[in-house]
C-alpha positions in Angstrom: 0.4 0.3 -15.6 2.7 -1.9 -18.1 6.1 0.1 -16.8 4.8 -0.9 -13.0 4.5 -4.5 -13.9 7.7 -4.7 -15.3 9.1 -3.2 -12.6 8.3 -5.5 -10.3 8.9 -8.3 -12.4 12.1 -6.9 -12.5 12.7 -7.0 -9.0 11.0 -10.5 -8.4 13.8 -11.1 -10.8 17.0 -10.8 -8.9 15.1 -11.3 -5.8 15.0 -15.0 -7.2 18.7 -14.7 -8.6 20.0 -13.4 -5.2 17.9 -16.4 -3.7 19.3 -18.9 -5.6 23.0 -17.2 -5.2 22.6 -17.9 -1.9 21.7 -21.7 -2.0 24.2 -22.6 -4.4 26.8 -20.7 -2.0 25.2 -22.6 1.1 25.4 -26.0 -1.2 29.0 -25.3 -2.2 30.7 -24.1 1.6 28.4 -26.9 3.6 31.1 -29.3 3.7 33.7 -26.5 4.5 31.7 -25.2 7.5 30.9 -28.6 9.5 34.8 -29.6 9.0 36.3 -26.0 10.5 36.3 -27.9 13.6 37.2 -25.6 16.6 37.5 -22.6 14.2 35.2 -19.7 14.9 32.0 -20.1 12.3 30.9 -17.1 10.4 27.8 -15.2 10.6 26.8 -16.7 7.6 27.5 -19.8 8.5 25.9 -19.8 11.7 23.0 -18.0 10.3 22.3 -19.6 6.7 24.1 -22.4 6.3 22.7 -23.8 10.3 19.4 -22.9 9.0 19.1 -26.0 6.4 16.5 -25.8 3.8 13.6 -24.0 5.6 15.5 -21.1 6.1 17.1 -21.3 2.5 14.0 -21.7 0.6 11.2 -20.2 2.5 12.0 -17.6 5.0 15.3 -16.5 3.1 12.8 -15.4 0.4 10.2 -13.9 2.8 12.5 -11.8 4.1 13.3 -10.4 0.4 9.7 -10.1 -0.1 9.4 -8.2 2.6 12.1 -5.8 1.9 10.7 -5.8 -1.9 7.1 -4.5 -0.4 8.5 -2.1 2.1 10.5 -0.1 -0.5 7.8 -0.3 -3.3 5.1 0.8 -0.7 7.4 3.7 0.6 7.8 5.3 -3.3 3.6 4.9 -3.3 2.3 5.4 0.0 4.0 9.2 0.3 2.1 12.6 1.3 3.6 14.1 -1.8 2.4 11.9 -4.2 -1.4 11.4 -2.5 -1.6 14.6 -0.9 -0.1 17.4 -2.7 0.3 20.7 -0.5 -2.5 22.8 -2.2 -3.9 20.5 -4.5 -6.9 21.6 -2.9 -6.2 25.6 -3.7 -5.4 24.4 -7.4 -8.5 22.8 -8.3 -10.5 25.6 -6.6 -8.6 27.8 -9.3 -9.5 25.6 -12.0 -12.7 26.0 -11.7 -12.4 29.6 -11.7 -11.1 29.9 -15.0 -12.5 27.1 -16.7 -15.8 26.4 -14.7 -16.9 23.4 -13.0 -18.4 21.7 -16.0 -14.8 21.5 -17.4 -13.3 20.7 -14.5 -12.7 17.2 -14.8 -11.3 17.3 -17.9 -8.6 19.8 -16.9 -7.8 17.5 -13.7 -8.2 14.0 -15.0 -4.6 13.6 -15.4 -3.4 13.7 -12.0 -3.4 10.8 -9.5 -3.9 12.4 -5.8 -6.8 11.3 -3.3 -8.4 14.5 -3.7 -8.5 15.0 -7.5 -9.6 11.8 -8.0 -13.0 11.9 -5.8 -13.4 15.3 -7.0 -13.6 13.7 -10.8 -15.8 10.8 -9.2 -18.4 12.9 -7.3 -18.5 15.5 -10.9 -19.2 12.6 -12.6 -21.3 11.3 -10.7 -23.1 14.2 -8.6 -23.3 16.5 -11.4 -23.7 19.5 -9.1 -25.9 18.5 -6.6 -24.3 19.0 -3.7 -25.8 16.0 -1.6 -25.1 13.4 -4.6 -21.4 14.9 -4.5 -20.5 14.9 -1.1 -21.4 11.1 -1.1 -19.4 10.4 -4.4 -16.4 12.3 -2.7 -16.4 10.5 0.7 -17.1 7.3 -1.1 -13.9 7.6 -3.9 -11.4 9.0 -1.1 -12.7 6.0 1.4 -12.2 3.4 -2.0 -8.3 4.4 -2.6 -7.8 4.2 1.3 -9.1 0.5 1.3 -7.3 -0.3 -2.2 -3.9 0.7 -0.3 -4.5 -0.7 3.1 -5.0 -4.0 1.2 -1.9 -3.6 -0.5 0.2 -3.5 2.9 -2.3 -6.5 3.9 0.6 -8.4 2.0 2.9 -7.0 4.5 0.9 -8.0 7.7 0.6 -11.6 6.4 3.9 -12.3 6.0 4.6 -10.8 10.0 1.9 -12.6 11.2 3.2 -16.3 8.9 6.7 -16.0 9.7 6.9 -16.6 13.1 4.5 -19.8 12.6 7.6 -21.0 9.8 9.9 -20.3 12.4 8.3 -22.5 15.1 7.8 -25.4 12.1 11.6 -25.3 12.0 11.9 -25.4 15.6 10.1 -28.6 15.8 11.5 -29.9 13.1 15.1 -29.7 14.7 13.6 -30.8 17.8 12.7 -34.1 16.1 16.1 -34.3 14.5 17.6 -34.3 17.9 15.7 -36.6 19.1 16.4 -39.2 16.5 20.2 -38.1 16.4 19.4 -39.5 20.2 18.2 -43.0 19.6 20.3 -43.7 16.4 23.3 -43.3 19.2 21.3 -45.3 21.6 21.1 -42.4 24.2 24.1 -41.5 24.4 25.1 -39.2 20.9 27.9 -37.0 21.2 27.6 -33.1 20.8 28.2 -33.0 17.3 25.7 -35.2 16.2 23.0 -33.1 18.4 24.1 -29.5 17.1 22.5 -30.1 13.7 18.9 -30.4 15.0 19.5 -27.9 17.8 21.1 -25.3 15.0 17.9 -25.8 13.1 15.8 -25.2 15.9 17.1 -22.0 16.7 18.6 -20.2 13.5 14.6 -21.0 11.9 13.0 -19.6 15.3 15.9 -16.5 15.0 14.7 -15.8 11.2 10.9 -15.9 12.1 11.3 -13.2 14.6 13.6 -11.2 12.4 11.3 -11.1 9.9 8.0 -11.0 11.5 9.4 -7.6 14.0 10.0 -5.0 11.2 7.2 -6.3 9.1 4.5 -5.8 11.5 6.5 -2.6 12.3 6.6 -1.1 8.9 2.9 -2.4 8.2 1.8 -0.5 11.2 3.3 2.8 10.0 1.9 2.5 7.0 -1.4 2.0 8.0 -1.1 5.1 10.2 0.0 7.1 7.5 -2.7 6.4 5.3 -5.3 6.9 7.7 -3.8 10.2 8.2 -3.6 10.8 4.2 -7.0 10.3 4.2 -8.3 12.2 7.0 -6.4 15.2 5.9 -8.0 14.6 2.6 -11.5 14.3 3.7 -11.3 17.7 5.3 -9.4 19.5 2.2 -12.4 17.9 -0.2 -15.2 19.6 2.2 -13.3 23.1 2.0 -13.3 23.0 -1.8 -16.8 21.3 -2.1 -19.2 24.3 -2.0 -17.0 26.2 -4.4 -17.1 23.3 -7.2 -21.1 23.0 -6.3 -21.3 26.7 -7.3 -19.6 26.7 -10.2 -22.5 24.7 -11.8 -25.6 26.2 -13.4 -28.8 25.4 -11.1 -30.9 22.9 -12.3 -34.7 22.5 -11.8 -36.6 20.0 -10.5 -36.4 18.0 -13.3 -32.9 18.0 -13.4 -32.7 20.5 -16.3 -30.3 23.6 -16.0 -32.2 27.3 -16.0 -31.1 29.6 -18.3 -30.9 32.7 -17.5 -33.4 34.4 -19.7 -33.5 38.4 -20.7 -36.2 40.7 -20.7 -37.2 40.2 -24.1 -37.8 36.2 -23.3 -40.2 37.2 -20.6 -44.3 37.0 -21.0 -45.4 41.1 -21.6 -46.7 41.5 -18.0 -43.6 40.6 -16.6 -41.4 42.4 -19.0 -43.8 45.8 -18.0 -43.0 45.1 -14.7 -39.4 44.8 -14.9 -39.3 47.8 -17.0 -41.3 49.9 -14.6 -39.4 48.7 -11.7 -36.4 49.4 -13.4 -37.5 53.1 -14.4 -38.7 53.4 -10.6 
């Protein structure tokens, strides 16, 4: 937990630094790129620098977020790491050798969807199988949610972006207009192109960021749901096996020993004997 924290303080870190890298460069080549004249801008300069503040300090930093989010989600969200191939098989054989009883102690280290509702419906079903069954559905269905609300993060910024963007494009519109009646209707182009460039490089950075968002939110939602319904049907196989691995239990909830012939009331012992010679 402490190492994942750092880590993405870590990489909030020079997400920041690389934000602020950026501003200072925008600050420092501003002049430069209005005076290039007829010279042919750069992307940057088009793209950035056109952009003014809106794009510098809030969607220049959503898109890093985003980028931030997508990677750490695609080193979590993997088949590998939630769904092992035959995880199922190797808890079945742990609870050959060591019985169900031990069972979660023996698995309690590892971090898949199916371990972890098998330790949750042991603790908590304690062999009966109904009890169990609604434990393991329950835990699988709890670390689906607790992921989907992690790409939720995701989804928000998609949805927000575009919404930014079209804040930008009024704001440039009302620039232009006022770049209009401070030259009494009649501005010249140059004074118009810093509204119009903010109306349009704000709008261009809402869409770029709110298109693979959504994207990548979407496939990761998919792939979860997948994780999870291949994990619901590898729990049920290995279900009945874990249930039989427990002693029976009585109505009261006590275990039955199994008790020799010597334990038995003298009736029954004859009996057992005689059948036995028979």
């Amino acid at each position: 937990m402490r190492k994942s924290f750092l880590f993405k303080a870590a990489c909030l870190v020079v997400a920041l630094a690389a934000v602020t890298t950026v501003i200072v460069s925008v600050r420092g080549n501003g002049l430069g790129a209005g005076s290039m004249g007829g010279q042919r801008q750069t992307f940057f300069a088009q793209f950035v620098v056109a952009g003014g503040p809106i794009v510098w300090f809030v969607l220049l930093p959503m898109s890093l977020v985003t980028v931030y989010l997508a990677v750490a989600h695609c080193l979590t969200i993997r088949r590998a790491k939630l769904l092992p191939e035959g995880g199922g098989g190797r808890i079945a054989e742990t609870v050959r050798r060591f019985g169900a009883e031990q069972l979660g102690g023996q698995i309690s280290e590892r971090s898949d969807f199916v371990t972890r509702a098998v330790v949750s419906a042991i603790n908590r079903g304690r062999g009966d199988w109904f009890r169990m069954r609604n434990a393991l559905f329950e835990s699988l269905e709890e670390q689906a949610l607790v992921f989907i609300h992690k790409i939720e993060w995701i989804s928000l910024i998609g949805n927000v972006s575009p919404m930014v963007g079209l804040f930008g494009t009024v704001f440039g519109m009302i620039k232009l207009f006022n770049a209009i009646v401070t030259a009494g209707g009649q501005p010249q182009p140059a004074q118009l192109a810093e509204g119009i460039s903010i109306a349009l490089v704000t709008t261009f950075w809402g869409l770029l960021i709110a298109i693979p968002a959504l994207t990548v939110h979407g496939v990761f939602r998919n792939r979860i749901e997948t994780i999870l319904s291949e994990a619901v049907a590898e729990a049920e196989n290995i279900l009945p096996e874990i249930t039989y691995g427990f002693p029976k239990q009585d109505r009261t909830g006590q275990a039955k020993p199994k008790q020799s012939i010597r334990e038995l009331p003298a009736k029954s012992a004859g009996k057992v004997r005689q059948s036995t010679l028979s």
